[in-house]
BANURO-191577 format. One line per 5 residues: their letters; for each residue x, y negated, z negated of N, C-alpha, C. Coordinates in Angstrom, 1 decimal. Layout:
A = X,Y,Z,X,Y,Z,X,Y,Z  ...
//
This chain:
XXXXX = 32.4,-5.4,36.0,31.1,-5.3,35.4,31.1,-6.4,34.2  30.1,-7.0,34.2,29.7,-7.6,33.2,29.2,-7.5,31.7  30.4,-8.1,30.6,30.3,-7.8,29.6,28.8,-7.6,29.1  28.1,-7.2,28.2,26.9,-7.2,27.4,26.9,-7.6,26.5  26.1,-8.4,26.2,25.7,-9.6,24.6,24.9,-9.1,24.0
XXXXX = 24.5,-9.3,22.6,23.7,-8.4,21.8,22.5,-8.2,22.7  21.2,-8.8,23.2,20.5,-9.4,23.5,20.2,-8.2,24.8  21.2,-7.9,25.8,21.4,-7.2,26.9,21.3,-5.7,25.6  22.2,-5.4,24.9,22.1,-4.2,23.6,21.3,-3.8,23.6  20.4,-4.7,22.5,18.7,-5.1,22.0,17.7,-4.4,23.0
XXXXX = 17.9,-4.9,24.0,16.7,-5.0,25.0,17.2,-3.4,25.8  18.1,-2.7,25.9,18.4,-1.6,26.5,17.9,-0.4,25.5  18.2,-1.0,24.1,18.0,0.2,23.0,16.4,0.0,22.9  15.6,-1.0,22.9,14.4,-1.4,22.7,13.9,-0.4,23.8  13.9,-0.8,25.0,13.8,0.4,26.3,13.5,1.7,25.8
XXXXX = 14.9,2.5,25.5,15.0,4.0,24.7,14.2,4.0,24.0  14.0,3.0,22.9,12.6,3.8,21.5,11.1,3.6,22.2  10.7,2.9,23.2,9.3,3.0,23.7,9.4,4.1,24.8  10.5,4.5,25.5,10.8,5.3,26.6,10.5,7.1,25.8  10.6,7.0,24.1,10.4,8.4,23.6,12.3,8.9,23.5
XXXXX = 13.5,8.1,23.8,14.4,8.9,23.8,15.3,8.9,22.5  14.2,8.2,21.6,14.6,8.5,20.1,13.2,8.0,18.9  13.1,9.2,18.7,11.4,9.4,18.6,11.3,8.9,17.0  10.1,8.4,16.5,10.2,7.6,15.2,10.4,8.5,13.9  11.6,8.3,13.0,12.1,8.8,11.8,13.5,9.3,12.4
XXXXX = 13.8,9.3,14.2,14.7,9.5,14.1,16.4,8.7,14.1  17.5,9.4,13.6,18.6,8.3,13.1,19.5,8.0,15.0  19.7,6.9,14.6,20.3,6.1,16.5,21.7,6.3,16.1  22.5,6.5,17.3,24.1,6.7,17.0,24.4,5.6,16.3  25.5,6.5,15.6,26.4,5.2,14.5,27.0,4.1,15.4
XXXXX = 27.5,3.0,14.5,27.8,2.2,15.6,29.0,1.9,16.5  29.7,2.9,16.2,31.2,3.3,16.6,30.4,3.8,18.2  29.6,5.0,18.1,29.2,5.9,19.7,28.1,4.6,20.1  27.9,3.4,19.6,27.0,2.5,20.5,28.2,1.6,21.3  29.2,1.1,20.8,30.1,0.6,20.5,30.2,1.3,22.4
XXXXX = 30.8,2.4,22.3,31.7,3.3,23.2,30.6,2.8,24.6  29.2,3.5,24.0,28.2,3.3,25.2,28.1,2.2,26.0  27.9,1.1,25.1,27.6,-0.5,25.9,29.0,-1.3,26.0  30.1,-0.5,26.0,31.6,-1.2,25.4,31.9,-2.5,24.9  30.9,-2.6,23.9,31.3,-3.8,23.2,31.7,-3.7,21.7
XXXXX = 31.8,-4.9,21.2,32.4,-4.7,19.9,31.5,-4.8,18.9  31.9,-4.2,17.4,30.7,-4.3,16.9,29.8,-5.4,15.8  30.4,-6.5,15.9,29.1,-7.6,15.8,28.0,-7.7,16.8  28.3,-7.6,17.9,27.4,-7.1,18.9,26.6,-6.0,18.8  26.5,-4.8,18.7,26.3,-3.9,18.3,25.3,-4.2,16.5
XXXXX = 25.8,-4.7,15.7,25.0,-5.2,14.4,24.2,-5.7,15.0  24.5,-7.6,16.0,23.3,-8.1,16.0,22.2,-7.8,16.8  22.6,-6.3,17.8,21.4,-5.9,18.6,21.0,-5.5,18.0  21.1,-4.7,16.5,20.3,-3.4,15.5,19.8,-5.0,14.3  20.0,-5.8,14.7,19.6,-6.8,13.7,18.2,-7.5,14.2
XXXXX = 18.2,-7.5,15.5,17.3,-8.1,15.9,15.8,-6.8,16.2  16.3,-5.4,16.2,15.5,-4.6,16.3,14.7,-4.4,14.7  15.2,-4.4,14.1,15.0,-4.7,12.4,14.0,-5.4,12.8  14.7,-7.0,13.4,13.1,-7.7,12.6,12.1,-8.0,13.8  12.0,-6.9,14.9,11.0,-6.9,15.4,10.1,-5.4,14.4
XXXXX = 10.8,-4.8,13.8,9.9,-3.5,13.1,10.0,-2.1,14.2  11.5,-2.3,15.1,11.4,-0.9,15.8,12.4,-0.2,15.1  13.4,-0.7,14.4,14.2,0.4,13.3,13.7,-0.5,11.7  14.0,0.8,10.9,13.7,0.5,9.4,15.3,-0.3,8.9  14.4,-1.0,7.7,15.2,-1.6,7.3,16.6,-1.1,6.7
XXXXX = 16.3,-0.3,6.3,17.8,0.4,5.7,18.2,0.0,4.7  19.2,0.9,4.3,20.1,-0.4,3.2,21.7,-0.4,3.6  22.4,-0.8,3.2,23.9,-1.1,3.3,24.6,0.5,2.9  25.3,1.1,4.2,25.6,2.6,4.0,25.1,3.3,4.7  23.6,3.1,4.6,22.6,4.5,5.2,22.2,4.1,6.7
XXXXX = 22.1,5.4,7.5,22.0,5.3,8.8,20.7,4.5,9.2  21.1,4.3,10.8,20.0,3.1,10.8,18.8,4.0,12.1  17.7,3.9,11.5,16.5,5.1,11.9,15.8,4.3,12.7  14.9,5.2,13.5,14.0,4.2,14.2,12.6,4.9,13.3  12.1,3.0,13.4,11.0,3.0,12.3,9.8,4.0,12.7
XXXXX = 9.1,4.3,11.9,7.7,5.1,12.0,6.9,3.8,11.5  6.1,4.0,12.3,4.9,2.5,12.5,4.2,3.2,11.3  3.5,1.9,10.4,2.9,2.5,9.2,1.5,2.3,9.3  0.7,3.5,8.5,-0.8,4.0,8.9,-1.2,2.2,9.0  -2.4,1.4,9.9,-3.3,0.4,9.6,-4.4,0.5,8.7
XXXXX = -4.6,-0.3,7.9,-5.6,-0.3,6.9,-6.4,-1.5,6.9  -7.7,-1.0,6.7,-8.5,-1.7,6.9,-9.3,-2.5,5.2  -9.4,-3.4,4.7,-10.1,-3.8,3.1,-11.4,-4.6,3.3  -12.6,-3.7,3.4,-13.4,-4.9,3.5,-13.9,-4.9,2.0  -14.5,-5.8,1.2,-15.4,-6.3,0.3,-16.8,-5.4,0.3
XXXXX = -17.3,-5.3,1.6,-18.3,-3.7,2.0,-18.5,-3.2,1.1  -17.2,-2.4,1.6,-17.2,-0.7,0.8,-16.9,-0.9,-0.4  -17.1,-2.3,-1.5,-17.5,-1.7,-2.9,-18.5,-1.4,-3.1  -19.7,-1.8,-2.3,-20.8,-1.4,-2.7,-21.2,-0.1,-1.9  -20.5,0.4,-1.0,-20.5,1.8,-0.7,-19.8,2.8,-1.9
XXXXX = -18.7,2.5,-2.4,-18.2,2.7,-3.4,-19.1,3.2,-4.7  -19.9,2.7,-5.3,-20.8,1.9,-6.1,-22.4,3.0,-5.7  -22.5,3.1,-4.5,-23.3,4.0,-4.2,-23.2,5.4,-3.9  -22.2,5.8,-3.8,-21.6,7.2,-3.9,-21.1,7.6,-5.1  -21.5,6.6,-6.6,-20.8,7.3,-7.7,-22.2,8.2,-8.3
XXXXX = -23.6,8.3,-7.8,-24.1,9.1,-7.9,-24.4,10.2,-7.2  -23.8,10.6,-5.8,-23.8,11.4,-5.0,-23.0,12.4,-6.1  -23.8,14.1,-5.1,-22.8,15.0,-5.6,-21.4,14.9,-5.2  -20.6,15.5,-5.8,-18.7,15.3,-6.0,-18.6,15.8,-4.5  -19.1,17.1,-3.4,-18.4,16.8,-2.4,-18.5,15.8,-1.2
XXXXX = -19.7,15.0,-1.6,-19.4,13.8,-0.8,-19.4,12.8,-1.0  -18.8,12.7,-2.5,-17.9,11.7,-2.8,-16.2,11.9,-2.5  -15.5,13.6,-2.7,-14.7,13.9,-2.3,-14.3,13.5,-0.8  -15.2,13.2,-0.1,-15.3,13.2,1.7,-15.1,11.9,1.8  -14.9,10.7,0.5,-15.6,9.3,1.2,-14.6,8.5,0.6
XXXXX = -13.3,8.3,-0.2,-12.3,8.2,-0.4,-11.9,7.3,0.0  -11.0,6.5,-0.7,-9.9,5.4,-0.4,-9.2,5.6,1.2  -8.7,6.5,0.7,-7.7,6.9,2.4,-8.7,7.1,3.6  -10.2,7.4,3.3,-10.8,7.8,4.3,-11.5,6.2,4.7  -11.6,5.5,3.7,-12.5,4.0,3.9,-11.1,3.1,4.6
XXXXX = -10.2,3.1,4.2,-9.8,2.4,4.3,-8.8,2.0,5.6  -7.9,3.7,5.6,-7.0,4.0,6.8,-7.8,5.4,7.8  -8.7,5.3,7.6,-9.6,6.6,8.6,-9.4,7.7,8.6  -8.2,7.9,7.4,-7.4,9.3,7.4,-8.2,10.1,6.7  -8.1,11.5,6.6,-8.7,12.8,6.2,-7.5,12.7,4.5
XXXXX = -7.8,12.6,3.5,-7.2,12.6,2.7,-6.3,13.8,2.3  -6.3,15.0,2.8,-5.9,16.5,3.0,-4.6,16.1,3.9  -5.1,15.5,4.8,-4.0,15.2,5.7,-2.8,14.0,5.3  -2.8,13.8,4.2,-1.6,12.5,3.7,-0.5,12.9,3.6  0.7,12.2,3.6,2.2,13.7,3.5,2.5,13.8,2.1
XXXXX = 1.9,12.7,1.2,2.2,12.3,-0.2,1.8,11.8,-1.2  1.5,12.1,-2.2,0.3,11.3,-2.7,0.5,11.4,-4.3  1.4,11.0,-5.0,1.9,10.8,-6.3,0.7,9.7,-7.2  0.3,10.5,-8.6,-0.2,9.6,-9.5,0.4,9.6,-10.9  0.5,8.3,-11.7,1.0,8.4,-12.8,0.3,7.9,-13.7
XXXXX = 0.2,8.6,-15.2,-0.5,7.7,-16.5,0.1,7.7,-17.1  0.2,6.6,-17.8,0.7,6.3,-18.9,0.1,5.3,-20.2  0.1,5.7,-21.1,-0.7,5.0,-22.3,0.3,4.1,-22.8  0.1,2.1,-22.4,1.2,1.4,-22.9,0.5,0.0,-23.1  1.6,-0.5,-23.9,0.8,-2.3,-24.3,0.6,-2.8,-23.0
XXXXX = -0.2,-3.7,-22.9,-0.8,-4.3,-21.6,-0.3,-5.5,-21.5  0.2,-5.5,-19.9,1.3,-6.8,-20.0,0.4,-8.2,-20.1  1.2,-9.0,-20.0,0.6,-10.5,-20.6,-0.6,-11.0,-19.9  -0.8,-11.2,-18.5,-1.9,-11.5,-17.8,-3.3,-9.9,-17.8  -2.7,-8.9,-17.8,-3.5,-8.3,-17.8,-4.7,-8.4,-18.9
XXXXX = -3.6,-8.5,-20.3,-4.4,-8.4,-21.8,-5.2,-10.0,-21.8  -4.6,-11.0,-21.0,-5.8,-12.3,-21.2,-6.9,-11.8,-20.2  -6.7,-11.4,-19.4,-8.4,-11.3,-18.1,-9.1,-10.3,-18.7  -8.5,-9.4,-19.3,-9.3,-7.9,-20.0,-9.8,-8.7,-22.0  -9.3,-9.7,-22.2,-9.9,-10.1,-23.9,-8.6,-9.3,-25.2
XXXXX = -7.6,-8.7,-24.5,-7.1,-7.7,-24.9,-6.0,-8.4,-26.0  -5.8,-7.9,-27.4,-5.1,-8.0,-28.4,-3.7,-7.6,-27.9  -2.3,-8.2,-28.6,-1.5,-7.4,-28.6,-1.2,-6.2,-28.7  -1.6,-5.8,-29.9,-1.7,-4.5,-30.5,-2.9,-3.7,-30.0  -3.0,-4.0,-28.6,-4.0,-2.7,-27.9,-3.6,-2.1,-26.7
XXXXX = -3.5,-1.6,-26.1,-3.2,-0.1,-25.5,-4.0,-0.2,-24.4  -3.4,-0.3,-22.8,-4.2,-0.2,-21.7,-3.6,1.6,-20.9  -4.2,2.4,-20.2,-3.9,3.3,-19.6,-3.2,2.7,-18.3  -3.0,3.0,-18.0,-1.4,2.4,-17.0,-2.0,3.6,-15.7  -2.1,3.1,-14.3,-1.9,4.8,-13.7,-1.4,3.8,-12.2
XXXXX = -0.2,4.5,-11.8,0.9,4.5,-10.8,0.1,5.2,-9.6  -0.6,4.5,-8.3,-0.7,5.2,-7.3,-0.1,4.8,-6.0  1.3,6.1,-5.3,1.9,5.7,-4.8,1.2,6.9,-3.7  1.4,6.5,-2.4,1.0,7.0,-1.0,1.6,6.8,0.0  2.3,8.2,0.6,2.5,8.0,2.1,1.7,8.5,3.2
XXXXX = 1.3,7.7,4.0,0.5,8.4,4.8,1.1,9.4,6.0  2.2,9.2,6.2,3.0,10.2,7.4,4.3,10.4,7.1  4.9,11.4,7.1,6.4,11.3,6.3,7.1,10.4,7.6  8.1,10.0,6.5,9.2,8.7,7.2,8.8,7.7,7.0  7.1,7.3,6.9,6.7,5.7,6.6,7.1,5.3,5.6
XXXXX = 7.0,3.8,5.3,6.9,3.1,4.0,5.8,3.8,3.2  5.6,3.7,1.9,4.9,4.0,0.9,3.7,3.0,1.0  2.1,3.0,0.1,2.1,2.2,-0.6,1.7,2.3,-1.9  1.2,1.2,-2.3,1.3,1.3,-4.0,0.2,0.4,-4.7  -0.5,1.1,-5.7,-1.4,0.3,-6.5,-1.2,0.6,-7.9
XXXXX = -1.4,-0.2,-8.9,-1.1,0.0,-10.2,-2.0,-0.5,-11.3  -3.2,0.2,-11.6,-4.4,-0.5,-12.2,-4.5,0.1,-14.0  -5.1,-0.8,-14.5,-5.3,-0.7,-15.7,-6.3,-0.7,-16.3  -7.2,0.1,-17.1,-8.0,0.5,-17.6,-7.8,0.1,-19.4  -8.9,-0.6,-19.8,-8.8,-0.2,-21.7,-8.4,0.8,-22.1
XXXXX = -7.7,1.3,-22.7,-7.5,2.4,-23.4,-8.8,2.8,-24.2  -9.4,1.7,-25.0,-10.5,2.2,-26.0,-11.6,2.8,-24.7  -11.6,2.1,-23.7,-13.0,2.3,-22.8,-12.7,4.5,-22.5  -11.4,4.9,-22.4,-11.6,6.3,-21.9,-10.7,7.6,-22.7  -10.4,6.9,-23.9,-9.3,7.3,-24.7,-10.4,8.7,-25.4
XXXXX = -11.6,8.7,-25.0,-12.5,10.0,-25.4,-13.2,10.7,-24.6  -12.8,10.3,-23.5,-13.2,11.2,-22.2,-11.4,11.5,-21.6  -11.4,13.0,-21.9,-10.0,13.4,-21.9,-10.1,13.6,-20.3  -10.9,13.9,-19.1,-10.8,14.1,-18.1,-10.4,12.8,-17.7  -10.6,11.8,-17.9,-9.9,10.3,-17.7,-8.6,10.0,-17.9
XXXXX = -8.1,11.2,-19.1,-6.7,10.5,-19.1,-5.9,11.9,-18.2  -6.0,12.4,-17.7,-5.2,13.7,-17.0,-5.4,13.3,-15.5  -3.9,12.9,-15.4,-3.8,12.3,-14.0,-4.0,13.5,-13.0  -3.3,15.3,-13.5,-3.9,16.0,-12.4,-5.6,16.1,-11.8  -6.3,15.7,-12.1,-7.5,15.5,-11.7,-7.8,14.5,-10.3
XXXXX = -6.2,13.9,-10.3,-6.8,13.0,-8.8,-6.3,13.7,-7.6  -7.0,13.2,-6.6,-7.7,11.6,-6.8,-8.9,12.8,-7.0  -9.5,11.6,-7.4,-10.7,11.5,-8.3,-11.6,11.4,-7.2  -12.7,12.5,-6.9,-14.0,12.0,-6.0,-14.7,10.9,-6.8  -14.7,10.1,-5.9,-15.7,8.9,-6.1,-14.8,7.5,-6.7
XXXXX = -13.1,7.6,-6.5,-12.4,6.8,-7.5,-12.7,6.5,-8.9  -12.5,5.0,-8.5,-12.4,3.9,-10.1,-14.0,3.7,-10.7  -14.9,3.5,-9.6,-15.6,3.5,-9.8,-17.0,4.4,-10.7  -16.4,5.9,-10.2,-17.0,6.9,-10.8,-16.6,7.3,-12.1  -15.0,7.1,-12.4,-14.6,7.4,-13.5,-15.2,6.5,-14.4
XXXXX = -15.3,5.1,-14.5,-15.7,4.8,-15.3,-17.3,4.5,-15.7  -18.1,5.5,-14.5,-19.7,5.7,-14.6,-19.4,6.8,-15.6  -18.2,7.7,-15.7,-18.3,9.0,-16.5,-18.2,8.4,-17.4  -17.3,7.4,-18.0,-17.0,6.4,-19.5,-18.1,5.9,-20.1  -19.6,5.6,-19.3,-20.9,4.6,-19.2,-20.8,3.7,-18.6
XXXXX = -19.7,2.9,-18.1,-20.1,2.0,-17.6,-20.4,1.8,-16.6  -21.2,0.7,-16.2,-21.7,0.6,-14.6,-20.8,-0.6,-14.2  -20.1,-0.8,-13.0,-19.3,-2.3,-12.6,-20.4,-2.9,-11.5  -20.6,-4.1,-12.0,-21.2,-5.4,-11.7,-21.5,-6.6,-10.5  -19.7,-6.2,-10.5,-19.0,-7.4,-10.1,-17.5,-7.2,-9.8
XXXXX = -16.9,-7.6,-8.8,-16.1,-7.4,-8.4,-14.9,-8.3,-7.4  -14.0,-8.4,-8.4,-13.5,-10.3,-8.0,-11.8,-9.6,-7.1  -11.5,-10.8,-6.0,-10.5,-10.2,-5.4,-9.8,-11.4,-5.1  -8.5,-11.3,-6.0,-7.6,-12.8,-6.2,-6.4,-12.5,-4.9  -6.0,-13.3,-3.8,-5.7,-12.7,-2.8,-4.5,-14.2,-2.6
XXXXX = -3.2,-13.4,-2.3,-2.2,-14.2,-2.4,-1.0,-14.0,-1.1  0.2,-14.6,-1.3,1.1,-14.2,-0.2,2.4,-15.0,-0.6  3.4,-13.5,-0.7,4.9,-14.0,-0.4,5.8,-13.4,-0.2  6.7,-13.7,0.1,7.8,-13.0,1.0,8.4,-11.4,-0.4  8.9,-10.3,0.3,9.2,-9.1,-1.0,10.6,-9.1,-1.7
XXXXX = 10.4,-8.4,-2.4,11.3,-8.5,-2.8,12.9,-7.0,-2.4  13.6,-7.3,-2.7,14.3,-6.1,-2.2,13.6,-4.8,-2.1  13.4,-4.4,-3.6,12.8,-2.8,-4.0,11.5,-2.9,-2.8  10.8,-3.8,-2.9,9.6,-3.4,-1.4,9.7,-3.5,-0.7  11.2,-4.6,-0.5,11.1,-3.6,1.6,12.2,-2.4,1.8
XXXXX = 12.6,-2.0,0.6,12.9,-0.5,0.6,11.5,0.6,0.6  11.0,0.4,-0.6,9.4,1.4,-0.6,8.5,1.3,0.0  8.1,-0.1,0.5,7.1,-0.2,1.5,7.9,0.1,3.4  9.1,0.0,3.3,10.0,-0.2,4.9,9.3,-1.4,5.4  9.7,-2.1,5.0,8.9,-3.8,5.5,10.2,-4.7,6.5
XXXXX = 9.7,-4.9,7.7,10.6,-5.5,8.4,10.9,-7.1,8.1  12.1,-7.4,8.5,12.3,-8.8,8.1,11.2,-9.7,8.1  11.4,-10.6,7.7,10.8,-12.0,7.8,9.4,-11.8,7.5  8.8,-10.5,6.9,7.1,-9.8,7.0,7.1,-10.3,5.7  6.3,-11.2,5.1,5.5,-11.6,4.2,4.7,-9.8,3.3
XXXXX = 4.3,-10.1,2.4,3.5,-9.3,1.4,2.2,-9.6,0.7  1.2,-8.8,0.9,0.0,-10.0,0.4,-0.5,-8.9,-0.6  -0.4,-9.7,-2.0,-0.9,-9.0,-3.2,-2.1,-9.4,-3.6  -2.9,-8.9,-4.2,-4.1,-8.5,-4.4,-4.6,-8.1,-5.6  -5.2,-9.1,-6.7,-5.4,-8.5,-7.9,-6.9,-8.4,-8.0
XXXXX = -7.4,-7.0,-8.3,-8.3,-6.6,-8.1,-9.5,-6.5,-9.7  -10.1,-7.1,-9.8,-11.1,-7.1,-11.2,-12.2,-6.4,-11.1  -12.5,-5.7,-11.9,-13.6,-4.7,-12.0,-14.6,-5.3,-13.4  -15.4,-5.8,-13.4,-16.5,-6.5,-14.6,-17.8,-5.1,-14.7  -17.9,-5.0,-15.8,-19.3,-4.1,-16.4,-20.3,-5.4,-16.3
XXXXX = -21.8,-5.0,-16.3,-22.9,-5.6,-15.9,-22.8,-6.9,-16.8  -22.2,-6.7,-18.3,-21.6,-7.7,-19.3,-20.9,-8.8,-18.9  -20.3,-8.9,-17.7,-19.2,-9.6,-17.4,-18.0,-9.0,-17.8  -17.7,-8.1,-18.6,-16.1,-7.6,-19.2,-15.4,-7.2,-18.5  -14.0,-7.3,-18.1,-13.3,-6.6,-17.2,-12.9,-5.5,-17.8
XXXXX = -13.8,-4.3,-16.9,-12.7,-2.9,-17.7,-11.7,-2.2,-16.4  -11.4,-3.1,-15.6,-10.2,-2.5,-15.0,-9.3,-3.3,-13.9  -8.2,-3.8,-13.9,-7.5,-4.6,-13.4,-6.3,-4.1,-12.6  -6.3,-4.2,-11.3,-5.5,-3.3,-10.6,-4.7,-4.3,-9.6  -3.3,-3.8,-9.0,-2.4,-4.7,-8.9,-2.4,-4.3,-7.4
XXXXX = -2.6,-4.2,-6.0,-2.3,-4.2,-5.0,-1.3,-4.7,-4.3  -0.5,-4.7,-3.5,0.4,-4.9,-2.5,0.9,-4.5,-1.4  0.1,-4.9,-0.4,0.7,-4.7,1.2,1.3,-5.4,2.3  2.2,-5.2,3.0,2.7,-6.0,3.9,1.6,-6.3,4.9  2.0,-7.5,5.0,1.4,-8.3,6.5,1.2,-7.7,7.5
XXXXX = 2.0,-6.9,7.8,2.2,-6.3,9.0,1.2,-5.2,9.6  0.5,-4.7,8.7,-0.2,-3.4,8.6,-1.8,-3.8,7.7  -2.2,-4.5,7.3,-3.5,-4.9,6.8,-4.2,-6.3,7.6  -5.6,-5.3,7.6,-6.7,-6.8,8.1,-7.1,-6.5,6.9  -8.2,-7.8,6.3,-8.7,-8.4,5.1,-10.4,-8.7,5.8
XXXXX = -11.2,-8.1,5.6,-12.4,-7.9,5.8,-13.5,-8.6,4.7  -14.2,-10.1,4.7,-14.7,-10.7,3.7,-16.0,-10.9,4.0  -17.1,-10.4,3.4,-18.2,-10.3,4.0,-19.1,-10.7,2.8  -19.9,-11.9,3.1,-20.7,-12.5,1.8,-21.9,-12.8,2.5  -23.0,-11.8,1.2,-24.5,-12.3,2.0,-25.0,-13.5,1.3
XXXXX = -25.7,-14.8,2.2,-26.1,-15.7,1.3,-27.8,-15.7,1.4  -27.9,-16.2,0.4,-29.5,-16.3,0.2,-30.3,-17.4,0.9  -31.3,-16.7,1.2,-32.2,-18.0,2.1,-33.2,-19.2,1.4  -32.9,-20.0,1.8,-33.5,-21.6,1.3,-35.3,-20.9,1.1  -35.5,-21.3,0.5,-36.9,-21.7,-0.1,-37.6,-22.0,1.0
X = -38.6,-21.2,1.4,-39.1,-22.1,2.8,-40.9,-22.7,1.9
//
């Protein structure tokens, strides 16, 4: 019988995880019992689990921990649209603004139905780029809030991290009490409860490869680029009262850009 090369490995284990005979989140024999199975040795064995990595059918892992077969992560959709759907549901009553939600616009999901859904606030100096696009002094104080999301347990996470003035909601105490999210009607409603109305809405759209910590939190398969997203919220003034930091892999987002233009003078 003829030996097996990673490649022959690869393509037999690739088989098993579409065949269902190791269902997603679950761990693949260590590599001693792959070892035994396909009788080869185990650089072979690594570079068949190397190359399944960076097709995205096992997670990335780290150095130690077993090697799993990946859980494909929710697809998300970002159009430019839905700000102004956004924008028009911050006068709607709360349950159907509760019904129309980030997770619902964006990944189709029933927000009830998420496996995870962590928020954090914190009242802290505003880092360097934030405080120039917001007008912001040293000695001032942005609300900080951490939003991390898994949509199905086993997936990657994702993550947004936006900043609000401190002066703009430091007197509407329902703004600062992160148990209150998510918030029917988001970013947008909260800060209709503060007065303000947003205007304008700027989306600085970039791309580069992650860094360790994100393709551990996100489970980002090799060679998958990351496209961040800094997101500006302007009151009818022009002011920015809210600056939010996006990041998602390549792998999992379309970018939806939809601009109406005006018609020529007839």
């Amino acid at each position: 019988m003829e030996r097996m090369d990673a490649k022959a490995v690869a393509e037999q284990l690739r088989a098993d995880i579409h065949e269902g005979k190791f269902a997603p989140g679950e761990t693949l024999p260590n590599t001693e019992q792959l070892r035994e199975r396909f009788g080869v040795g185990k650089n072979v064995v690594s570079a068949a689990v190397q190359t399944l990595k960076g097709e995205g059918l096992l997670a990335p892992g780290g150095r130690g921990q077993p090697v799993r077969v990946r859980v494909v992560p929710q697809k998300l959709t970002r159009s430019n649209a839905n700000y102004q759907v956004e924008k028009d549901l911050v006068k709607e009553p709360e349950d159907v603004r509760r019904r129309h939600g980030s997770a619902e616009r964006d990944a189709k999901v029933d927000i009830d139905t998420v496996n995870d859904d962590k928020v954090t606030y914190e009242v802290v100096p505003p880092p360097e780029e934030v405080a120039k696009i917001m007008g912001l002094a040293s000695s001032d104080y942005v609300l900080r809030r951490t939003y991390l999301r898994q949509y199905r347990e086993g997936e990657g996470y994702s993550r947004m991290v936006s900043y609000l003035p401190y002066s703009l909601v430091k007197d509407h105490p329902p703004l600062l009490d992160s148990s209150n999210e998510p918030w029917p009607g988001g970013t947008l409603h909260q800060l209709y409860t503060a007065g303000v109305e947003v205007g304008k809405i700027e989306d600085r759209v970039s791309a580069r490869m992650p860094t360790e910590e994100e393709v551990a939190l996100y489970d980002i398969p090799f060679n998958v680029p990351v496209i961040p997203i800094l997101k500006i919220s302007y009151d009818t003034s022009g002011r920015a009262v809210d600056v939010a930091e996006l990041l998602t892999p390549a792998d999992r987002i379309s970018l939806s850009y939809i601009t109406e233009l005006r018609k020529w003078d007839e």
